[in-house]
C-alpha positions in Angstrom: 147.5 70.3 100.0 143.9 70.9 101.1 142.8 67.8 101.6 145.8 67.3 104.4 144.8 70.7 105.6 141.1 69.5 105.8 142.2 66.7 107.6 144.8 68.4 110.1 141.7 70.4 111.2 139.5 68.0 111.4 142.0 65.9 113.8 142.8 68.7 115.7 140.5 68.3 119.2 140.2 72.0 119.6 137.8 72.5 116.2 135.4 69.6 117.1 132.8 71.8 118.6 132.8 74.0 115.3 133.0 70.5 113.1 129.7 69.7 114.9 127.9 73.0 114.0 128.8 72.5 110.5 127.7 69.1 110.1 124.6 70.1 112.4 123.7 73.3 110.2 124.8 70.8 106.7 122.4 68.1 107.7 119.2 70.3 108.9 119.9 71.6 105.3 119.8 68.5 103.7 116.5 67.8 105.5 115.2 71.3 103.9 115.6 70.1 100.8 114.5 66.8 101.1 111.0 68.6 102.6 110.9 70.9 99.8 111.4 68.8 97.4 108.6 66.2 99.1 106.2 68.9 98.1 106.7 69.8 94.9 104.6 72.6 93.2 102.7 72.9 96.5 105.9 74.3 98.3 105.7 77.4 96.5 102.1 78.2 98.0 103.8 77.2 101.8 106.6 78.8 101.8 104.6 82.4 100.2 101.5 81.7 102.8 103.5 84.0 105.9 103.3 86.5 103.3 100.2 85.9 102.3 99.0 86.3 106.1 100.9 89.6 106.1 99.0 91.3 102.8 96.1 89.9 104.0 95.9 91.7 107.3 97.9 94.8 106.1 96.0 95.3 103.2 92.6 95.0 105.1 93.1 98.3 106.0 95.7 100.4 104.7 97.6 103.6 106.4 100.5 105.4 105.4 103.6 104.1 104.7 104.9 104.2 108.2 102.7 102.4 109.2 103.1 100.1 106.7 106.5 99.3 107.1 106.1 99.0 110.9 103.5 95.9 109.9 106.3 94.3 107.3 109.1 94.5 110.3 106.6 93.3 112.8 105.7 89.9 110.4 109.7 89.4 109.5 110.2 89.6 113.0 107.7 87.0 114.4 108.5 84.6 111.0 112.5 85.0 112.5 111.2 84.0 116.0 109.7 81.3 114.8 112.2 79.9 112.6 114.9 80.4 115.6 112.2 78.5 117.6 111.8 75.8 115.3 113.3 72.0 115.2 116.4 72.1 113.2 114.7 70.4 109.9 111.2 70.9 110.2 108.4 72.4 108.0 108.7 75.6 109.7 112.2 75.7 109.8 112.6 75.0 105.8 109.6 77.5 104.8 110.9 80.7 107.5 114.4 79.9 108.0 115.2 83.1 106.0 112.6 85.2 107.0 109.8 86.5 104.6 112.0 86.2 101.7 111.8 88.6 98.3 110.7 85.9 96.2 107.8 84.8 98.5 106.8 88.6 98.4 107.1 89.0 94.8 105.0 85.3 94.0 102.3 87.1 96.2 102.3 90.8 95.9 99.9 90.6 92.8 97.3 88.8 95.2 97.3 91.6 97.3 95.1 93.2 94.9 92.4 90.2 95.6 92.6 89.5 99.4 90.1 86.3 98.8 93.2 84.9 96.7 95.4 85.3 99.2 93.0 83.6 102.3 92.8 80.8 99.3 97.0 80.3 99.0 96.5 80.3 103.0 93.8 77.2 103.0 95.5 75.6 99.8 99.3 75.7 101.8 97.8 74.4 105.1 96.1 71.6 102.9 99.1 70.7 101.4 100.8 70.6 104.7 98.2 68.2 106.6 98.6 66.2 103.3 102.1 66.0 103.7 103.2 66.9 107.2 100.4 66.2 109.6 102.7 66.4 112.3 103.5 69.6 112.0 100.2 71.1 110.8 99.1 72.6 114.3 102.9 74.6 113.6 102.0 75.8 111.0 99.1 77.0 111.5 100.3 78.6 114.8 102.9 80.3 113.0 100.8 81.7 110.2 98.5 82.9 113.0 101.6 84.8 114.6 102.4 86.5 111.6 99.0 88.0 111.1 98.8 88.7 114.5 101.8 90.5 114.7 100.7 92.5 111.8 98.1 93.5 112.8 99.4 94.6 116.4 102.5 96.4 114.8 100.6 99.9 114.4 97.4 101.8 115.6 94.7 102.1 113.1 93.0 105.3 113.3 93.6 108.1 115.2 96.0 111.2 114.3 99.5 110.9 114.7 99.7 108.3 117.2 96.9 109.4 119.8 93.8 107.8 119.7 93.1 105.1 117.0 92.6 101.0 117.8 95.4 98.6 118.2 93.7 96.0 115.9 90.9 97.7 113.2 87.8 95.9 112.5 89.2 95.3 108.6 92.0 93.8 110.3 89.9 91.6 112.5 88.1 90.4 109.9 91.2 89.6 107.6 92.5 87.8 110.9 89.1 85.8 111.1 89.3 84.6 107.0 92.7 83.8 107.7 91.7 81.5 111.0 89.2 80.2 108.2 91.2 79.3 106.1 93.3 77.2 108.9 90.7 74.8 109.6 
């Protein structure tokens, strides 16, 4: 009975636009996982280097917890943006495509105590990516760059309760400038 149902649907004209999506949305996520699994161990350090970006920058100089969570929304947003932007299939689209996930957070939340480990999961991910992916290295670096842009843009340092303060702090600059570093 649900096979003929299956296939009633499928015949019927009217459903061919939503077929399409499906097969669309089934074969970018066989393409994922073929990408994953092309890099082995190493995926775990690509698909946790947006987070590590993130710690990097918003533990280079730490504020309250306002502002803290204003940096976290303001990395999950531009990792979003760029998945949304990205080919169906791609790198970026495999290692984003659900935002900065819990498990990348959790794999890197204990390198937030060491910031040079985290700029070292950065240079180790973008090796493995110009290893594997040279195509798509420049995107990831771009992304990676967004993220700890955003970041650092997401709340004033400084200042007292909003007025005064810098946009980006000098401990944030120079997080952002290991993290271009470790790009290269």
């Amino acid at each position: 009975m649900l096979s003929r149902e299956t296939a009633d649907y499928k015949a019927n004209p009217a459903n061919k636009e939503s077929l399409a999506l499906v097969n669309t949305a089934i074969a970018a996520g066989d393409q994922a996982a073929t990408i994953i699994k092309g890099y082995g161990e190493d995926w775990t350090k690509v698909a946790a280097a947006p987070v590590a970006a993130l710690l990097a920058v918003s533990t280079a100089d730490l504020d309250g917890p306002f502002d803290t969570i204003k940096e976290i929304k303001a990395a999950q947003a531009a990792s979003l943006e760029i998945a949304k932007s990205a080919p169906a299939g791609s790198l970026l689209s495999a290692a984003l495509g659900g935002g900065l996930t819990k498990s990348a957070l959790t794999s890197v939340k204990e390198m937030a105590k060491n910031p040079d480990s985290l700029i070292r999961l950065i240079a180790d991910a973008t090796a493995s990516v110009k290893k594997r992916s040279p195509g798509e290295v420049d995107a990831f670096r771009g992304a990676i760059r967004s993220i700890g842009k955003a970041t650092a843009e997401a709340a004033k340092e400084g200042g007292f309760f909003g007025i005064g303060g810098t946009l980006v702090s000098d401990d944030e600059k120079a997080a952002l400038q290991k993290i271009e570093q470790a790009l290269a």
